[in-house]
Residue frames as a rotation matrix with the C-alpha (Angstrom) as fourth column:
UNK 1
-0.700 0.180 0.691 12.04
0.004 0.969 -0.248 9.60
-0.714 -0.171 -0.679 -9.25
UNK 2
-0.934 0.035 -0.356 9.84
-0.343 -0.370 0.863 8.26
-0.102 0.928 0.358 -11.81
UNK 3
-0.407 0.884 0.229 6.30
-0.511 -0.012 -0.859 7.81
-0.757 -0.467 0.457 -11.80
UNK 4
0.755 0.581 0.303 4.32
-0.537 0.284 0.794 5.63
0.375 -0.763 0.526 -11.35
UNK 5
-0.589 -0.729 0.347 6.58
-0.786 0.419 -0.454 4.04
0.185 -0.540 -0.821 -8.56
UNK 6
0.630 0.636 -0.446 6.73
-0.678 0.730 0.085 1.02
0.380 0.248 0.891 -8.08
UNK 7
-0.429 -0.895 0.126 8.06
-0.725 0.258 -0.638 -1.86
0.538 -0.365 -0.760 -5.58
UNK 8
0.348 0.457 -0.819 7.91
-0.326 0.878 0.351 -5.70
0.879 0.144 0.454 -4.98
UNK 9
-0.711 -0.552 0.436 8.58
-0.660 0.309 -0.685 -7.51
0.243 -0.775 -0.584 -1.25
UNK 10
-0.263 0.340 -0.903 7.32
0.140 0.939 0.313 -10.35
0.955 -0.044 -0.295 0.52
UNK 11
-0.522 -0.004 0.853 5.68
-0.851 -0.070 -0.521 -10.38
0.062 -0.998 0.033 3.74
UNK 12
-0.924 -0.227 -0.308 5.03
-0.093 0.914 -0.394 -13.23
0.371 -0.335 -0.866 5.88
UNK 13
-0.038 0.994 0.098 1.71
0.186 -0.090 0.978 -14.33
0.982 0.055 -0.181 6.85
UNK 14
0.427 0.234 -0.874 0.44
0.864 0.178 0.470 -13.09
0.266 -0.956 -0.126 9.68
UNK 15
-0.725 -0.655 -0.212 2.84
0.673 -0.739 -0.020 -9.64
-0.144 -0.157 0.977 9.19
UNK 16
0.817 0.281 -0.504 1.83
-0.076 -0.813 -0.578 -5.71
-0.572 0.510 -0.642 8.19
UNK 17
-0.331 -0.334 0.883 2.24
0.882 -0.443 0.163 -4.84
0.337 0.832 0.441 4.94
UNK 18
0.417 0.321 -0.851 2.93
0.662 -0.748 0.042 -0.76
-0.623 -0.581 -0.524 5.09
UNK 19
-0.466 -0.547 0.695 3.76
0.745 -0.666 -0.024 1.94
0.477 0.507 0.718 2.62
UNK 20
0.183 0.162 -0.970 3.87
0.543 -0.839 -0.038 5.17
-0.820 -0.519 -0.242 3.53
UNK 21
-0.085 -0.584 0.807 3.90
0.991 -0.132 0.009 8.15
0.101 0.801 0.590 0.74
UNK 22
0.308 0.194 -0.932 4.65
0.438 -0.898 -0.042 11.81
-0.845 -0.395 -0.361 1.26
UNK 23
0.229 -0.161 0.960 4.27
0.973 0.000 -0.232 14.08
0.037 0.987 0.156 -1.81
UNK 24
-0.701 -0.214 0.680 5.46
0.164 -0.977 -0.138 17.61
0.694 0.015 0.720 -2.82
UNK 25
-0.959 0.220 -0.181 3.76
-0.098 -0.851 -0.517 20.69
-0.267 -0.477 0.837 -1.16
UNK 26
-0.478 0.822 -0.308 1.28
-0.673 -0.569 -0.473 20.95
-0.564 -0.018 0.826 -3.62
UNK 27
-0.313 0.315 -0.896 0.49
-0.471 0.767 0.435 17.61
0.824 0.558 -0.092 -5.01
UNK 28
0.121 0.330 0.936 -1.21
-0.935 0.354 -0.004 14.53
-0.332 -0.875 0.352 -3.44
UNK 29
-0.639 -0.714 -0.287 -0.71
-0.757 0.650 0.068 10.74
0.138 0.261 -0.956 -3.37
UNK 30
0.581 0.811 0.072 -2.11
-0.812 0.583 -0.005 7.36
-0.046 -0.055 0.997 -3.72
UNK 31
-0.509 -0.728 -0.459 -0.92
-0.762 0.629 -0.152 4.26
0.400 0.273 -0.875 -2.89
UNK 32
0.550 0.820 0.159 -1.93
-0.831 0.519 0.201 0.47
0.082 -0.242 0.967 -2.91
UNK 33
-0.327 -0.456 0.828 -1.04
-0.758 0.649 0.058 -2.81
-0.564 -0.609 -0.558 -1.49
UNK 34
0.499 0.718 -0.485 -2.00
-0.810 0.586 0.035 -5.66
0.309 0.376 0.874 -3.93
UNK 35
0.431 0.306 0.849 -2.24
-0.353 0.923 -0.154 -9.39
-0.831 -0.233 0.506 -3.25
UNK 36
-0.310 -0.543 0.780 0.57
0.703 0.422 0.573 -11.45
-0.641 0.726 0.251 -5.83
UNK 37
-0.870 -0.493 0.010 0.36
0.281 -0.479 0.832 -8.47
-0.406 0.726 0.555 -7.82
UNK 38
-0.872 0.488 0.046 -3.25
0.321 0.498 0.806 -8.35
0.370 0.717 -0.590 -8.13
UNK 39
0.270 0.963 0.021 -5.94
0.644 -0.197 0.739 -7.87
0.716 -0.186 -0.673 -6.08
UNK 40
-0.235 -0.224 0.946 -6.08
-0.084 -0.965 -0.250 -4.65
0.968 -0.138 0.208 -4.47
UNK 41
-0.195 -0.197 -0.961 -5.63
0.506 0.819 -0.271 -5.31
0.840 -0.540 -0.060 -0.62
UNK 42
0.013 -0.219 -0.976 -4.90
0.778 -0.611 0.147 -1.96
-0.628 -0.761 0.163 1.11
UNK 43
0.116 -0.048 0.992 -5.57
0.790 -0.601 -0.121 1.82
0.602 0.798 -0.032 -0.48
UNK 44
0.671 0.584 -0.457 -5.31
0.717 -0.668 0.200 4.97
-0.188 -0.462 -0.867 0.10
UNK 45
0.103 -0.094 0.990 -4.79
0.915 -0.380 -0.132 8.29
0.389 0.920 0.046 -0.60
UNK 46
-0.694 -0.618 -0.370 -3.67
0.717 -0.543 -0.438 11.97
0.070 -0.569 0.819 0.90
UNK 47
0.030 0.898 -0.440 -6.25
0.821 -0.274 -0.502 13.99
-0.571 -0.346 -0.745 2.85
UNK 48
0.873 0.200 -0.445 -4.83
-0.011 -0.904 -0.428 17.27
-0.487 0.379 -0.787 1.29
UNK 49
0.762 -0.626 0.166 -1.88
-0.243 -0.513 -0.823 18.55
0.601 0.587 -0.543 -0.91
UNK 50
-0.252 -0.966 0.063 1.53
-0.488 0.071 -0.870 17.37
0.835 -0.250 -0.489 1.13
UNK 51
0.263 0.362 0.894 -0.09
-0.941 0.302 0.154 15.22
-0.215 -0.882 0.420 3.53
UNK 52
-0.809 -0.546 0.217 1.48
-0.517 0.837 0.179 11.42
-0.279 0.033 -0.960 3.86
UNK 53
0.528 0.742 -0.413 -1.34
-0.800 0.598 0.052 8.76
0.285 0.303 0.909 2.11
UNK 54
-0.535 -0.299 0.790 -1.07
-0.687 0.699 -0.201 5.26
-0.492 -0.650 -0.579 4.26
UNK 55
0.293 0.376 -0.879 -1.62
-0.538 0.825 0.173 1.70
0.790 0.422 0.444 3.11
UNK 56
-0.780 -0.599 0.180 -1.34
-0.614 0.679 -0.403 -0.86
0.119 -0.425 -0.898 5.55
UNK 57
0.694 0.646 -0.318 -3.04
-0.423 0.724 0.545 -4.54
0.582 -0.244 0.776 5.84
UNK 58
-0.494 -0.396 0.774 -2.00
-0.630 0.777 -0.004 -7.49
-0.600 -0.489 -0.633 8.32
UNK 59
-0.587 0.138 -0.798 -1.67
-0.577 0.621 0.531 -10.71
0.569 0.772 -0.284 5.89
UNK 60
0.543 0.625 0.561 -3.68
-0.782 0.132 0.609 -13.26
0.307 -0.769 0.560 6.85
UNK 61
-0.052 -0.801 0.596 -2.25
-0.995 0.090 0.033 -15.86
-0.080 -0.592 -0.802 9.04
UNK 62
0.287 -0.014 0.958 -3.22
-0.020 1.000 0.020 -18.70
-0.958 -0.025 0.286 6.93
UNK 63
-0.502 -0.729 0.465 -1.85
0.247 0.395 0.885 -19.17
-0.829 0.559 -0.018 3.47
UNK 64
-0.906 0.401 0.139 -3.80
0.268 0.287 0.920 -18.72
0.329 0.870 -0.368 0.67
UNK 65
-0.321 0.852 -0.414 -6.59
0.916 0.390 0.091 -17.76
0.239 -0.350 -0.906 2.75
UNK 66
-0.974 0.072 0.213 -7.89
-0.081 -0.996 -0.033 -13.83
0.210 -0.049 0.976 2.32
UNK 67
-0.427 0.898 -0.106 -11.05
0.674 0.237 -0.700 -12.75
-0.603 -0.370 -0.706 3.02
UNK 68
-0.510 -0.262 0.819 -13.02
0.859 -0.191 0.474 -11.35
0.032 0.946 0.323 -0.08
């Protein structure tokens, strides 16, 4: 796979948004959740070397309507 990765989906308001990333042995990962492509919603980032780095938010459950 090539890097940086990269993938677009829709979630409904009111859903979880969730990536999950699990890297080699001896590498670590980072991964974010942005808002239309933009603002950075959800981060994170692998405690150690081969350990899984989680992102997850719940959208909010009005439209248009994040908290900053």
């Amino acid at each position: 796979m090539n890097l940086p990765w990269k993938m677009t989906v829709v979630v409904r308001v009111g859903e979880q948004a969730r990536v999950e990333v699990l890297p080699v042995d001896t590498a670590k990962a980072d991964c974010r959740i942005l808002l239309d492509g933009v603002r950075v919603v959800a981060q994170g980032t692998s405690p150690a070397p081969g350990e899984l780095a989680v992102c997850a938010v719940t959208t909010s459950s009005t439209p248009g309507k994040w908290s900053r």
